[in-house]
N, C-alpha and C positions, 0 to 999 in steps of 0.2 A: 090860130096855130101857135101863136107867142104861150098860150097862156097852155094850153098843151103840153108844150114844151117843158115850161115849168114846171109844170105839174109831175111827168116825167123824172125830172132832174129833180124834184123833192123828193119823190117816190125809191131812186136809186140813191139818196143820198141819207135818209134814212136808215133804209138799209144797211149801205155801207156802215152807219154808225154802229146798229146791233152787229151787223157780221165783226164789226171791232170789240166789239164786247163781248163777243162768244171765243173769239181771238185770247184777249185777255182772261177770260176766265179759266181757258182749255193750255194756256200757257204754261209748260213745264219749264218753271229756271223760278231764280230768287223774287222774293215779294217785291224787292224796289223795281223791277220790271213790272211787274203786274201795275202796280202802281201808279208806273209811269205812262203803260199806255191807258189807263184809266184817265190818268189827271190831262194826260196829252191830245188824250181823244175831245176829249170836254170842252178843254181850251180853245183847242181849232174849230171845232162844231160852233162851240159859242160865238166866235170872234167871225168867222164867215157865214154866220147863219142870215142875216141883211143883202149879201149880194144878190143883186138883180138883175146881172148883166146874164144872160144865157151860153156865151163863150168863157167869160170866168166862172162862172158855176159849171162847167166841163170842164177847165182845163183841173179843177179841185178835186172833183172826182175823180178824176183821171189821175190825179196827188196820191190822193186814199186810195186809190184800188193798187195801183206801185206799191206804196209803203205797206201793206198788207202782205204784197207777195214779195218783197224784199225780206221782211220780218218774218214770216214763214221757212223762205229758204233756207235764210242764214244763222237761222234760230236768234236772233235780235232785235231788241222794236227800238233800238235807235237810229235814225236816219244812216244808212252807209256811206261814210266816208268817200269824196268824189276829188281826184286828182285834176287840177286843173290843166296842169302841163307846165312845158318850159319853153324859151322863147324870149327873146327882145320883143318888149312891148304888148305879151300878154296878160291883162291884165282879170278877164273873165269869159269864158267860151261863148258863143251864142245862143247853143242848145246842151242846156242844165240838163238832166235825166229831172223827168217830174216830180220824185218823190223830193226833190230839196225845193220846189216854190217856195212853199212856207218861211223854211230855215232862212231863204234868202231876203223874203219880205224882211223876217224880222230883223237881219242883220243890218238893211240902209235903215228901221229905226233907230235901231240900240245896237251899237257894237259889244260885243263881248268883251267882258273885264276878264283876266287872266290873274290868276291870284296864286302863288307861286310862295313857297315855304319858308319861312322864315329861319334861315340856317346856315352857317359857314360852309362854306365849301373848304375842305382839307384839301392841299396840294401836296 
């Protein structure tokens, strides 16, 4: 059954990859988008192609098939912006929307460096 399983979640994850490439191919908007979901697709495929757990291999899929109908909707393939809220002592919700797992793995790697212009401000 495990292996079943598997086989399944390879099969739809796949998929998911080509349906991302006909995505990007069929994409009306500038090259650095096309681009990006080209190089972005890659990168994740490549980097989660090892897991073997059959609950994270859904909950990934389950990534990709969001960020697919996010990008469609909104004519955008970069992750949509997610409001965390306000509050005393909030500091991250429970329940992310799927399409940010990723972003947020890579965030407890490597925080983002913010690189900001070199330039006086006129008062």
């Amino acid at each position: 059954m495990q292996r079943a399983l598997q086989d399944n979640q390879t099969w739809r994850a796949l998929s998911l990859y080509r349906k991302i490439l006909r995505v990007g191919h069929k994409w009306d908007g500038p090259s650095e988008d096309v681009e990006y979901i080209f190089d972005h697709a890659r990168q994740v495929f490549a980097h989660n192609r090892n897991i073997t757990d059959p609950k994270v291999r859904e909950e990934k899929i389950l990534e990709a098939e969001s960020r697919i109908e996010v990008a469609k909707h909104y004519k955008i393939p970069y992750p949509k912006s997610f409001h965390y809220g306000t509050g005393l002592g909030v500091e991250k919700p429970a329940n992310l929307p799927p399409y940010l797992s990723s972003l947020v793995e890579e965030e407890k790697k490597e925080p983002r460096q913010y690189k900001y212009a070199d330039k006086e401000e006129e008062w």
